[in-house]
C-alpha atoms as a printed R data frame, in Angstrom:
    type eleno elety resid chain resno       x       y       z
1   ATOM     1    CA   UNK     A     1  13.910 -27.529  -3.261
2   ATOM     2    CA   UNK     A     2  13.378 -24.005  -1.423
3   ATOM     3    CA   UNK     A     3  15.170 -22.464  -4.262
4   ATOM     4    CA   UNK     A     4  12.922 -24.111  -6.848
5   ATOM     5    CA   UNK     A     5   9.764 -22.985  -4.868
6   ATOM     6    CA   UNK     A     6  10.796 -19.240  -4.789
7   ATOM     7    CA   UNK     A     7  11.898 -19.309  -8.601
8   ATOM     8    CA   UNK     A     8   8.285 -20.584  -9.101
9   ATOM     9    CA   UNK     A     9   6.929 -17.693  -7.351
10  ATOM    10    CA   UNK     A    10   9.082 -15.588  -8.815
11  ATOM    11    CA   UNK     A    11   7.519 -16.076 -12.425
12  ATOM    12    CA   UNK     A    12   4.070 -16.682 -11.106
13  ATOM    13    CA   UNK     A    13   3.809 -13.620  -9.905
14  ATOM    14    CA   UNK     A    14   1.976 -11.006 -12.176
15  ATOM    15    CA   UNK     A    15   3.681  -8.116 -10.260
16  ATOM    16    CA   UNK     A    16   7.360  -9.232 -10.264
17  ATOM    17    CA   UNK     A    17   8.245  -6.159 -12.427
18  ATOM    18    CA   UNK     A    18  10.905  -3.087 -12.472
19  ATOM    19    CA   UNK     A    19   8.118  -1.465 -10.977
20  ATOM    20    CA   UNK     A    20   7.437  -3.434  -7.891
21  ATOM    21    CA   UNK     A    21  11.062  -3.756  -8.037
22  ATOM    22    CA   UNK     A    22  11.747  -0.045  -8.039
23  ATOM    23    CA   UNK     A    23   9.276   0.575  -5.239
24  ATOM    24    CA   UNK     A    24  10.339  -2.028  -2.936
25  ATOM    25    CA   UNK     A    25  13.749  -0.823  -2.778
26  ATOM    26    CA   UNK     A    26  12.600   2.558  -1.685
27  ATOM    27    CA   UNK     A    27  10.438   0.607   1.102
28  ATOM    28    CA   UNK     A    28  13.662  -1.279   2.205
29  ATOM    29    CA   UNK     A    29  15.923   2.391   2.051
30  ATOM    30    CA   UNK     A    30  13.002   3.742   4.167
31  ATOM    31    CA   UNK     A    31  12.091   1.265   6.847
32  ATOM    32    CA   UNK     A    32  15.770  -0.189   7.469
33  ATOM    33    CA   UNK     A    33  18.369   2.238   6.075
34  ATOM    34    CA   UNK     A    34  17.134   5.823   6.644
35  ATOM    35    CA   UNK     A    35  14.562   5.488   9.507
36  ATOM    36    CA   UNK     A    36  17.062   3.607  11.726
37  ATOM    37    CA   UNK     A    37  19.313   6.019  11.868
38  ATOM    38    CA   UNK     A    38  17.526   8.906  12.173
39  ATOM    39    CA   UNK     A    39  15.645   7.011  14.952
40  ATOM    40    CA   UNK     A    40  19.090   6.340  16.645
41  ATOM    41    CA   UNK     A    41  20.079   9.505  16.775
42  ATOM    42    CA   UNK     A    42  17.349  10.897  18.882
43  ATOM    43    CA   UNK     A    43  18.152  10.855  22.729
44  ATOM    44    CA   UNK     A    44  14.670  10.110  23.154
45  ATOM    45    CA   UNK     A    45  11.818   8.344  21.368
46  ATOM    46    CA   UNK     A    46   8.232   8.951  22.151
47  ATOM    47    CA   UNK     A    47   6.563   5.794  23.394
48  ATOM    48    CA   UNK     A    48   3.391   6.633  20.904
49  ATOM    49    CA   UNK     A    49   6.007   6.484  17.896
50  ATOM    50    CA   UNK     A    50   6.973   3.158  18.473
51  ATOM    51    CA   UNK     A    51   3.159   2.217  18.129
52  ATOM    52    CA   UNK     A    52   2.818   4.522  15.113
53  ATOM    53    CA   UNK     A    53   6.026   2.575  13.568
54  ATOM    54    CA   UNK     A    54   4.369  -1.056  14.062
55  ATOM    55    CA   UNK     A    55   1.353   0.447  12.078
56  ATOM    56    CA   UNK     A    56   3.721   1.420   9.660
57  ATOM    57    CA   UNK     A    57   5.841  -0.578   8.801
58  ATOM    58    CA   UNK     A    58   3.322  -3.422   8.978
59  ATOM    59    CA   UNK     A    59   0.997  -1.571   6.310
60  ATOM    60    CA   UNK     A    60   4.078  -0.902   3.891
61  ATOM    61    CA   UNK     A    61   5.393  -4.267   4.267
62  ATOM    62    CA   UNK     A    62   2.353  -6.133   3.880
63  ATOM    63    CA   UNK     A    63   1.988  -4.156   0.212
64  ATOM    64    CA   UNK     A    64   5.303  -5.235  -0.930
65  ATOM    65    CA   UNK     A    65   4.031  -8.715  -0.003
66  ATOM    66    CA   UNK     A    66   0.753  -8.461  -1.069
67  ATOM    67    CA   UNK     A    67   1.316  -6.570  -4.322
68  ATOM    68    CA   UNK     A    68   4.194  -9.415  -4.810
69  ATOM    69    CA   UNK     A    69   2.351 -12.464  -3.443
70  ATOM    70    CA   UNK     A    70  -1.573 -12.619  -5.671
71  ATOM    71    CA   UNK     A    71  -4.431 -14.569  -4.684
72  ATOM    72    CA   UNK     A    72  -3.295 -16.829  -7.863
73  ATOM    73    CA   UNK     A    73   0.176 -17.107  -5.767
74  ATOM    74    CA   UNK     A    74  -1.132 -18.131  -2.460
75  ATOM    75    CA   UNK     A    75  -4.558 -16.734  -1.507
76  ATOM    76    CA   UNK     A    76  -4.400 -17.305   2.459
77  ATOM    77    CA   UNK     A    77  -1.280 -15.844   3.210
78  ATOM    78    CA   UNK     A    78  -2.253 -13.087   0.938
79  ATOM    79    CA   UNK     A    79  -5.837 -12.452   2.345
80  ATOM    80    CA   UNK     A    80  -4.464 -12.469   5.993
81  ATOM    81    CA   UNK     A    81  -1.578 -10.150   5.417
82  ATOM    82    CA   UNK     A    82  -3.751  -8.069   3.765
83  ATOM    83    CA   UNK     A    83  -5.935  -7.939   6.786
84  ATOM    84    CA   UNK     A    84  -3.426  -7.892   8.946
85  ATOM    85    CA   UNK     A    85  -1.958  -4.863   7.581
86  ATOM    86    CA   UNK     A    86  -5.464  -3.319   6.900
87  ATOM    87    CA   UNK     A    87  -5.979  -2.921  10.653
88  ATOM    88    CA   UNK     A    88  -2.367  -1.755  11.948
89  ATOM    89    CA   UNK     A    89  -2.392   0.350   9.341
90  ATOM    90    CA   UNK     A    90  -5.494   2.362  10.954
91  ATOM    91    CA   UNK     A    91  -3.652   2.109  14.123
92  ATOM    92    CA   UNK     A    92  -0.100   3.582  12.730
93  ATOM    93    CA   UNK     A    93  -2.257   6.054  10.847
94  ATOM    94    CA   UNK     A    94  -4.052   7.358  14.119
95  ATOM    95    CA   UNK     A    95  -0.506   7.457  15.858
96  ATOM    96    CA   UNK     A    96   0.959   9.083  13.063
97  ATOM    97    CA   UNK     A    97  -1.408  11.996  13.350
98  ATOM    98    CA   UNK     A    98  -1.598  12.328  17.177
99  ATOM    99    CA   UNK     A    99   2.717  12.775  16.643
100 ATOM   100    CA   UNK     A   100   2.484  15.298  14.261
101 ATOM   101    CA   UNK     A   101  -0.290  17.474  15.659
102 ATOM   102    CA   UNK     A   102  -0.711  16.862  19.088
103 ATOM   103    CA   UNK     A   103   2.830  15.587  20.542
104 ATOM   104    CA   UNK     A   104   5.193  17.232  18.210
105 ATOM   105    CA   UNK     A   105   5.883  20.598  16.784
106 ATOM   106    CA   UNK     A   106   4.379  20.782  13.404
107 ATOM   107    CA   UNK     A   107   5.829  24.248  12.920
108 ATOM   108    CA   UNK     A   108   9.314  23.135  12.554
109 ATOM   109    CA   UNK     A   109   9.013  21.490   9.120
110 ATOM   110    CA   UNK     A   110   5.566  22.647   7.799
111 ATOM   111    CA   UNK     A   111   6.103  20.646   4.552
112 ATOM   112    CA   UNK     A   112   6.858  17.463   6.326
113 ATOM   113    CA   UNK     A   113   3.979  18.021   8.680
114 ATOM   114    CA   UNK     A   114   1.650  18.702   5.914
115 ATOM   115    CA   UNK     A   115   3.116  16.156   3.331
116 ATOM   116    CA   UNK     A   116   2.853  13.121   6.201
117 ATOM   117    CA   UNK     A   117  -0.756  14.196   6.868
118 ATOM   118    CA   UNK     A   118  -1.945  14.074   3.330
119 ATOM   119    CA   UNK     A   119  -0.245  10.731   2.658
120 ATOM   120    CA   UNK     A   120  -2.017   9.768   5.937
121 ATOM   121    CA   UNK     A   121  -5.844  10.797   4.582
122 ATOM   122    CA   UNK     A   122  -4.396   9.326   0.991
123 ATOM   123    CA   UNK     A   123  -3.788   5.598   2.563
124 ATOM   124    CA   UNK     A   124  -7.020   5.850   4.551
125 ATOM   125    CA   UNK     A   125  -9.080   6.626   1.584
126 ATOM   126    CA   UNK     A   126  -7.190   3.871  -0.588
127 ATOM   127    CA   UNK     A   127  -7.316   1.679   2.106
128 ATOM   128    CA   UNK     A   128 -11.360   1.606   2.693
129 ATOM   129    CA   UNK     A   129 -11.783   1.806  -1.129
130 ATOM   130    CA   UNK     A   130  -9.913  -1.399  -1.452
131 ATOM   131    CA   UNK     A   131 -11.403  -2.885   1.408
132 ATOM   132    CA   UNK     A   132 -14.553  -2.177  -0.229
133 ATOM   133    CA   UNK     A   133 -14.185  -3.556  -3.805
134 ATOM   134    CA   UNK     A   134 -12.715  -6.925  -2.309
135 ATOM   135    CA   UNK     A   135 -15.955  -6.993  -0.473
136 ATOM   136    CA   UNK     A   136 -18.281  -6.223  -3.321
137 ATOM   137    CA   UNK     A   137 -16.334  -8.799  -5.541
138 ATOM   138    CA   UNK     A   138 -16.545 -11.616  -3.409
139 ATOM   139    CA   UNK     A   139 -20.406 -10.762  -2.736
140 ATOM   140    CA   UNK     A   140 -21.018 -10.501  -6.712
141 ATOM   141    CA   UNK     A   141 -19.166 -13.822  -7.215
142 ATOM   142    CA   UNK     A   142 -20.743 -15.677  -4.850
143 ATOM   143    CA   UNK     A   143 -23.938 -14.311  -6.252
144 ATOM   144    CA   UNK     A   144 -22.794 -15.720  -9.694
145 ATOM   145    CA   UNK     A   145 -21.359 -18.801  -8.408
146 ATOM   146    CA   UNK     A   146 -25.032 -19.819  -6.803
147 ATOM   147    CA   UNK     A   147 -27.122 -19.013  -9.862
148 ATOM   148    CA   UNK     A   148 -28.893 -16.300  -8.238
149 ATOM   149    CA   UNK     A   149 -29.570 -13.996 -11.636
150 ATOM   150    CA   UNK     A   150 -32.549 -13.792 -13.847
151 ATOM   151    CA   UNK     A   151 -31.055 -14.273 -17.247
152 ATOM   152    CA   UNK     A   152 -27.920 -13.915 -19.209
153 ATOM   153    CA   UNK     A   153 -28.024 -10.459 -19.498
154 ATOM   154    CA   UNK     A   154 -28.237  -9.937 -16.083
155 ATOM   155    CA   UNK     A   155 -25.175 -12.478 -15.584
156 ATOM   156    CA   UNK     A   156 -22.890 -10.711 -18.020
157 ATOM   157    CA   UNK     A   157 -23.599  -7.362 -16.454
158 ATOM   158    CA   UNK     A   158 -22.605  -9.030 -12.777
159 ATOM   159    CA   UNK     A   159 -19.503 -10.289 -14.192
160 ATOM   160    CA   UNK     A   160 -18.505  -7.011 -15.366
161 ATOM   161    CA   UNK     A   161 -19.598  -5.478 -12.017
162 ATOM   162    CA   UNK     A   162 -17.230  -8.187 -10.187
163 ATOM   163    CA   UNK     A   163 -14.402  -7.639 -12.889
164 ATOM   164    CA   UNK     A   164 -14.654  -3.737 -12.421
165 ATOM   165    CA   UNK     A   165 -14.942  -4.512  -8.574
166 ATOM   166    CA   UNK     A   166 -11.151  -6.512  -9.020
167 ATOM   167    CA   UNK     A   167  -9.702  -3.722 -11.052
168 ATOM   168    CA   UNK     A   168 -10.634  -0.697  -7.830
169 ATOM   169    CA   UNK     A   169  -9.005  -3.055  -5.671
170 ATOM   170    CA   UNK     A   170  -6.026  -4.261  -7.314
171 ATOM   171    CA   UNK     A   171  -5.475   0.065  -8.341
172 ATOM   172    CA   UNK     A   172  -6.151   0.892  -4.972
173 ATOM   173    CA   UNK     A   173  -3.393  -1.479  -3.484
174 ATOM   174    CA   UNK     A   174  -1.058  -0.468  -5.576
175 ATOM   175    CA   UNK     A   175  -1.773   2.865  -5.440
176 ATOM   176    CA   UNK     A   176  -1.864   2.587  -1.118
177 ATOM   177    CA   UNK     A   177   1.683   0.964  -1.834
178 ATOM   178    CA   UNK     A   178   3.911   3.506  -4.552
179 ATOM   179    CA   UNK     A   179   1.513   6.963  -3.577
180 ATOM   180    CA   UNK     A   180   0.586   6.810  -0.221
181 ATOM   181    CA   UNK     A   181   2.733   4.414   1.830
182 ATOM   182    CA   UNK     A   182   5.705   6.324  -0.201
183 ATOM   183    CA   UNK     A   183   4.920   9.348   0.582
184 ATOM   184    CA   UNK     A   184   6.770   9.707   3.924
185 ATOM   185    CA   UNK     A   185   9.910   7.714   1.860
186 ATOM   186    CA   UNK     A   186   9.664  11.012  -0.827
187 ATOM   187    CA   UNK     A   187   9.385  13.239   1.776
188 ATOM   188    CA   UNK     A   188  12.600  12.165   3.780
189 ATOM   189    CA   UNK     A   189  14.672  12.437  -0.024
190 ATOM   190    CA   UNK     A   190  12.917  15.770  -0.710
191 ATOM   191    CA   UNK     A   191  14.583  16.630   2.733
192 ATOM   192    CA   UNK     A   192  18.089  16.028   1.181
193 ATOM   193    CA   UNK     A   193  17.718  17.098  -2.468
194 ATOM   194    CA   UNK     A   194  15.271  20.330  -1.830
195 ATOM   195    CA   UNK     A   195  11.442  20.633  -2.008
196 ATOM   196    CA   UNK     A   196  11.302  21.590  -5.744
197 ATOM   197    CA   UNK     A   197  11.852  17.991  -7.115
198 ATOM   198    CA   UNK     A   198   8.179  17.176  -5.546
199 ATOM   199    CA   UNK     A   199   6.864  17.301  -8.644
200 ATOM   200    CA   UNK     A   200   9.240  15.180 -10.234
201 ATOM   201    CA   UNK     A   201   8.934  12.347  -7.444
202 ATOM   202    CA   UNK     A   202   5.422  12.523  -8.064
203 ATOM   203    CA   UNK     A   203   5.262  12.081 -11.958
204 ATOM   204    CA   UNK     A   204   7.832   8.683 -11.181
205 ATOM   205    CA   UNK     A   205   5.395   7.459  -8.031
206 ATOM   206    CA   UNK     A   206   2.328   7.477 -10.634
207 ATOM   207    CA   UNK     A   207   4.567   6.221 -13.379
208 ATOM   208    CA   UNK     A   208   5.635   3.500 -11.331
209 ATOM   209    CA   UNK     A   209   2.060   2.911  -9.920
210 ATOM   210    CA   UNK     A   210   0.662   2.796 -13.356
211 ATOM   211    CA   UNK     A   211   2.817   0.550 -14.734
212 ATOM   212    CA   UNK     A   212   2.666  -2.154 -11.761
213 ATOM   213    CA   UNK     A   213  -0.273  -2.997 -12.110
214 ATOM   214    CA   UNK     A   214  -0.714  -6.275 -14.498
215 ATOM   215    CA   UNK     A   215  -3.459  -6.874 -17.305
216 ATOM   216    CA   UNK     A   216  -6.525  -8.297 -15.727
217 ATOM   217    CA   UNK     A   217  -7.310 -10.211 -19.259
């Protein structure tokens, strides 16, 4: 029966793609291959990090969820993960920055420094613009769903405000997901490989964020 119910997902989901697939492997490889063991070899961990890695991981983990689990999946569990993550993801963003700048030495790996504070501003900014299309959609709807418009023109033109609305967020999630979340997870291979495949990482992240995202129609 359980297996039934997860094969159902499975093709219900829009998103279940090599994609999604791709990027969620580099989330697992991040949060509990690599990071583990770099965190257990250091003799001691600052108590801020530990907050910073809730935020984290929470924000990371609720995109593979989210970006896996639709509205047309399950709504609820999608809406509050997505808040959920939304609001430790300010916290482990905040935490994140006080590390680097304030508690650490950022002059010991400039480009990680750097890097981890523009993927920082990066899931802010995707985070809030988001945030703020979900908002404006379900305001638009509801405005369409109680009749409140003069004429048809004036309906058609709210629907495509609401559609357009849908498309910001469902780009910005995904993009908050493969660019920014992924970010720190490119960083930490760049560390291994060398610096000048940046711009190759790059060029896959945005080919794998562009090609995640499903048809809206």
């Amino acid at each position: 029966m359980m297996l039934s119910k997860m094969m159902t997902t499975l093709h219900s989901s829009p998103a279940f793609n090599i994609p999604w697939t791709i990027a969620t492997c580099l989330c697992i490889w991040f949060l509990f291959l690599h990071a583990p063991h770099i965190l257990s070899a250091k003799d001691y961990i600052q108590p801020l990090l530990y907050v910073h890695l809730i935020g984290a991981y929470s924000i990371y983990m609720a995109c593979v969820h989210n970006t896996f689990v639709t509205p047309s999946t399950c709504r609820p569990l999608h809406v509050w993960i997505g808040r959920i993550g939304l609001v430790l993801g300010v916290m482990g963003f905040v935490t994140g920055s006080a590390l680097v700048w304030f508690v650490n030495d950022f002059r010991q790996n400039w480009g990680f420094s750097i890097g981890i504070t523009y993927g920082g501003f990066a899931q802010m900014q995707l985070q809030f613009m988001g945030y703020r299309a979900i908002r404006r959609f379900q305001n638009i709807k509801a405005q369409i769903d109680a009749g409140e418009y003069k004429n048809e023109d004036e309906r058609m033109a709210l629907q495509e405000d609401r559609d357009a609305q849908l498309k910001i967020h469902i780009t910005s999630m995904i993009n908050l997901f493969v660019l920014a979340c992924g970010i720190p997870a490119l960083i930490r291979i760049c560390d291994g490989i060398g610096y000048a495949y940046i711009p190759i990482l790059v060029i896959v992240a945005n080919c794998l964020s562009y090609f995640m995202a499903p048809p809206l129609f």
